[in-house]
N, C-alpha and C positions, 0 to 999 in steps of 0.2 A: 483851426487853432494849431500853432507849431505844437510837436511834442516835447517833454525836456527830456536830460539827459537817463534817467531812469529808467522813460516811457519804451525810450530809442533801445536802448538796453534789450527790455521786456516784447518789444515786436521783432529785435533783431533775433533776439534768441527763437523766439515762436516761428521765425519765416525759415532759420538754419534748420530748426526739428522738420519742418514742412517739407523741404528738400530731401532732407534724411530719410525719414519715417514717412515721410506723406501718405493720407488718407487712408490707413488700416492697411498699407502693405507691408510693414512689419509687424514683428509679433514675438514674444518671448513666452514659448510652449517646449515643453515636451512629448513625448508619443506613452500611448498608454501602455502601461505594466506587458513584460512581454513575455509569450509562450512560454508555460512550464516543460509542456511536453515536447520531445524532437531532439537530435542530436545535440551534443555540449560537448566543447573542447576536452581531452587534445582531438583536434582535429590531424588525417594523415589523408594525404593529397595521392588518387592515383587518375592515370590519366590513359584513354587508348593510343595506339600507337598511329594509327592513320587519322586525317581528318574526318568527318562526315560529311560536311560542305565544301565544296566547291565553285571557280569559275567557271562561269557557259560564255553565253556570246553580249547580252548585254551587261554584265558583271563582271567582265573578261580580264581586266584589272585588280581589282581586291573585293570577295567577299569577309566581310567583319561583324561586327557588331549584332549580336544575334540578341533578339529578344523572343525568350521561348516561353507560350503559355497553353493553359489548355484551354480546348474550346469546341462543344460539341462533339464530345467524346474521342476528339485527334489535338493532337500538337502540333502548335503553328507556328511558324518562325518568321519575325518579320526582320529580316535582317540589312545592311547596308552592303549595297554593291556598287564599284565603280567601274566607268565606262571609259579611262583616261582621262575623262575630261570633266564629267558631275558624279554627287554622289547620287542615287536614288534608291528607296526600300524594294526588295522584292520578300513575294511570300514564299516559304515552303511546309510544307504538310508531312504528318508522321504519324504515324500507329501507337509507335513506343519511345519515342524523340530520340533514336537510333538511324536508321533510314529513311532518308526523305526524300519527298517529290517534290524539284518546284514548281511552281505556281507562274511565276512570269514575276515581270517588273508592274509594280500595284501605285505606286508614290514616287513623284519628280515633283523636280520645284518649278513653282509655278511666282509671279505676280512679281512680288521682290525679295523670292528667295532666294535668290545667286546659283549658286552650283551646286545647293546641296537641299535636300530633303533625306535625310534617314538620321541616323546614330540615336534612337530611337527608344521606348522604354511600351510595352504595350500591355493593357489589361483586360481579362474579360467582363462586362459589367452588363448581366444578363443578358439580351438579344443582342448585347450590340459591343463592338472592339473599340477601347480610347488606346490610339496612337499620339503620344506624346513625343517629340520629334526637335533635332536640330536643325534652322535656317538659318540663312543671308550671313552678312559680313557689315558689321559684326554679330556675331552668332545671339539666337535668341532661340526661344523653345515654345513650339507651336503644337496644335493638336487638330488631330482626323479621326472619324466617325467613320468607323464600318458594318453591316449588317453580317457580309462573309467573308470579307479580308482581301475582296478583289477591287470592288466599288469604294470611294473615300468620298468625304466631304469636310473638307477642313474648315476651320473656325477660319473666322474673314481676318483674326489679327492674330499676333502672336500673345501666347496667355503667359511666359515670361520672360520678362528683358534685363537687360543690366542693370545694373546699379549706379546711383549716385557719385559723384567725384569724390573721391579717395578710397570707396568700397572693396572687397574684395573682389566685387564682379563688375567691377565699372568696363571696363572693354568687352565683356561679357560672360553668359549663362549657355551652358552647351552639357551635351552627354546624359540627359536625365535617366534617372532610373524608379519608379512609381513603384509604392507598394501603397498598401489599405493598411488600418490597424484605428480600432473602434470609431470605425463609422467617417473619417476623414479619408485623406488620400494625401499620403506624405512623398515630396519628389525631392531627388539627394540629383545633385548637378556639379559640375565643374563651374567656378567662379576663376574669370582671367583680371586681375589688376593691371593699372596703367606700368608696373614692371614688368607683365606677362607670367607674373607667376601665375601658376594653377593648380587651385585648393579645393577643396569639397566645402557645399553647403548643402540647407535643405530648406524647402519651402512645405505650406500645408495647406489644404484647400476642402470644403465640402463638394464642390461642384466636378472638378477638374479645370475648372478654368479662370477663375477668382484665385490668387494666392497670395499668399500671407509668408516672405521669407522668417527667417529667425535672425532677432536683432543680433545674435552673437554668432555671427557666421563669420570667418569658415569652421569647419567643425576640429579640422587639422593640420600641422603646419606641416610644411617641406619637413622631410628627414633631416641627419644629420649630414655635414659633411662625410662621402664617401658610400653613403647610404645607398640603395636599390632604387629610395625617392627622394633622393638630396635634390632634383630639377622639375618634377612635378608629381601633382596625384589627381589620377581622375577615377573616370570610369564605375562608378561604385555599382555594387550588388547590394543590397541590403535585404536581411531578413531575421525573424523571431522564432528561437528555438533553445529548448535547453534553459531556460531562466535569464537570457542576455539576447539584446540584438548584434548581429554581427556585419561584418561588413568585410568584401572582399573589394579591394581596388587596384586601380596599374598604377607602378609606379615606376617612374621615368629618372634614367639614371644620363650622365653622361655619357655622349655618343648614341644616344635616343636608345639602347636597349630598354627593354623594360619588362616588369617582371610584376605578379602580383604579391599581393602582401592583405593579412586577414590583421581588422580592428573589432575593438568590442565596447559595448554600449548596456547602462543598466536603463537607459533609457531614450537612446534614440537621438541626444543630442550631445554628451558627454562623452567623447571618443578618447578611447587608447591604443595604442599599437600593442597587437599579441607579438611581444618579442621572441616566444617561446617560437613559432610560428616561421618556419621556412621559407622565405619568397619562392613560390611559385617558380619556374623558370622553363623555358623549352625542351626538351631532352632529346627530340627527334631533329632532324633536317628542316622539315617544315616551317618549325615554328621555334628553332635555335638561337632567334635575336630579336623574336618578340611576343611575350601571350600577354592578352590584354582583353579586354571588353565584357567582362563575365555576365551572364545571367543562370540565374538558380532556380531550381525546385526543392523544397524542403519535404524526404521522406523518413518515415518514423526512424529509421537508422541511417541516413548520410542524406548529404545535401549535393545532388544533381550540377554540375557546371557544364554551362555551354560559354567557348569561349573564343577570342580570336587570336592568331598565332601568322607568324611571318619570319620570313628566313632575311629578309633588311631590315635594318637599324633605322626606321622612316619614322619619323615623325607624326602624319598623316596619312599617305596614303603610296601607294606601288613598294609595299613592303612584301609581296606575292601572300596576299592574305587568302587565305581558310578559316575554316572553321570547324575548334575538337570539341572533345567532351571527356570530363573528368568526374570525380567525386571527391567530396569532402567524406571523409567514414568519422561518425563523433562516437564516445561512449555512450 
């Protein structure tokens, strides 16, 4: 039986939601009530003067992207090195996330991840490490299972992809950054549009590998004209301290320098830029045109930064990347 006009109506609109929303992968959440206890703005940014990290022989190109957690009583860094030619994770190990050993190359891309496995986000979840992870072209965010941070076993697919046509991630989802907060596991990523703009979102999962984005994503738009991030924002750090979530991200100015900048959240999906809040910037040689990539630890008086830094204005990658360490000190 033809349908009429109505009907036609009524299944067009149900197949457009279908495409959009399909099957429980969006969701309109927020993250639960956040830490009373822990630093609270103003936050005042200090940083050491040398790297900690470094290039060896197969990272010989740029170490970046540090994702520092702990785990059995040492600090692991599973961070992104390049070889000139792929990205791939290597480990390194720490007493007091000061001095580190590394561990080797742990993670390359394999099947149809093109040139990259790392820009990475990692957790400890009892016996075992979830490496959440960026691949292939156009980028998506996959995940590996480790026992000691040497051995992986990645999921057979990738757990998230782009989005829909006209979304904010329709070219794609890259950069994740994972934190917990009651009982789910919430992932903040960079979303590229068919204009290549790059925004923050976040997704939320019980498993790590089922997720659920938030239908009102991105969380933030480009700055303004002239802005630190008038040309993109990635990279987030997100954490709960002081009665707000905060959020440290890069922000990508013209001529690709880039600088971070701190937002703040009463709940994890509702962002505002701390105007009050300094961008971040290089101060040494090293890292003079570009810090970028933060990861944190939050202690009862400041919040720990591990970060990347580079002395070229690159975009991606052969910007002579290291890797420092600063602090946020809050009241």
């Amino acid at each position: 039986m033809a349908a009429n006009g109505r009907e036609c109506t009524r299944i067009g609109t149900f197949l457009l939601l279908v495409v959009m929303f399909g099957c429980g992968r969006y969701a309109v959440f927020t993250l639960p009530p956040p830490e009373a206890a822990g630093p609270r703005a103003p936050f005042v940014w200090a940083a050491a003067k040398d790297p900690v990290l470094g290039p060896g022989d197969w990272d010989s190109g740029d170490v970046l992207n540090p994702s520092v957690f702990r785990f059995r009583d040492s600090y692991f860094n599973l961070y992104s090195g390049y070889d000139g030619r792929v990205w791939h994770t290597g480990l390194a190990v720490s007493p007091d996330g000061v001095q580190w050993q590394k561990r080797g190359r742990v993670l390359s891309p394999s099947g149809g991840e093109g040139d990259i496995a790392g820009n990475g986000s990692a957790l400890a979840d009892g016996d075992d490490i979830l490496y959440w992870y960026q691949a292939g072209d156009p980028p998506r965010i996959a995940l590996a299972r480790s026992r000691d941070g040497i051995e992986w076993t990645k999921q057979s697919e990738a757990v998230l992809g782009r989005g829909p046509l006209g979304s904010f991630d329709e070219r794609g989802a890259a950069d994740p950054y994972v934190i917990r907060a009651g009982g789910r596991f919430y992932l903040y990523y960079i979303g590229m549009d068919r204009a290549r703009r790059q925004r923050l979102g976040v997704a939320r999962s019980y498993d790590g590998v089922r997720w659920e984005k938030l239908r009102s994503n991105p969380l933030l738009e480009l700055g303004a004209p002239g802005s630190f991030d008038e040309m993109g924002l990635g990279e987030p750090a997100v954490w709960s301290s002081g009665g707000s979530y905060w959020m440290l991200y890069t922000g990508r100015a013209r001529g690709e320098r880039r600088r971070m900048g701190l937002a703040r959240s009463s709940d994890g999906v509702h962002w505002e830029r701390d105007l009050s809040f300094k961008p971040i910037e290089g101060t040494e040689a090293w890292d003079r045109e570009v810090v970028c990539d933060p990861s944190v630890e939050v202690l009862p008086d400041r919040v720990r930064v591990w970060f990347g830094g580079g002395d070229v204005a690159s975009p991606d990658q052969n910007l002579h990347g290291r890797i420092g360490m600063g602090s946020l000190s809050g009241r």
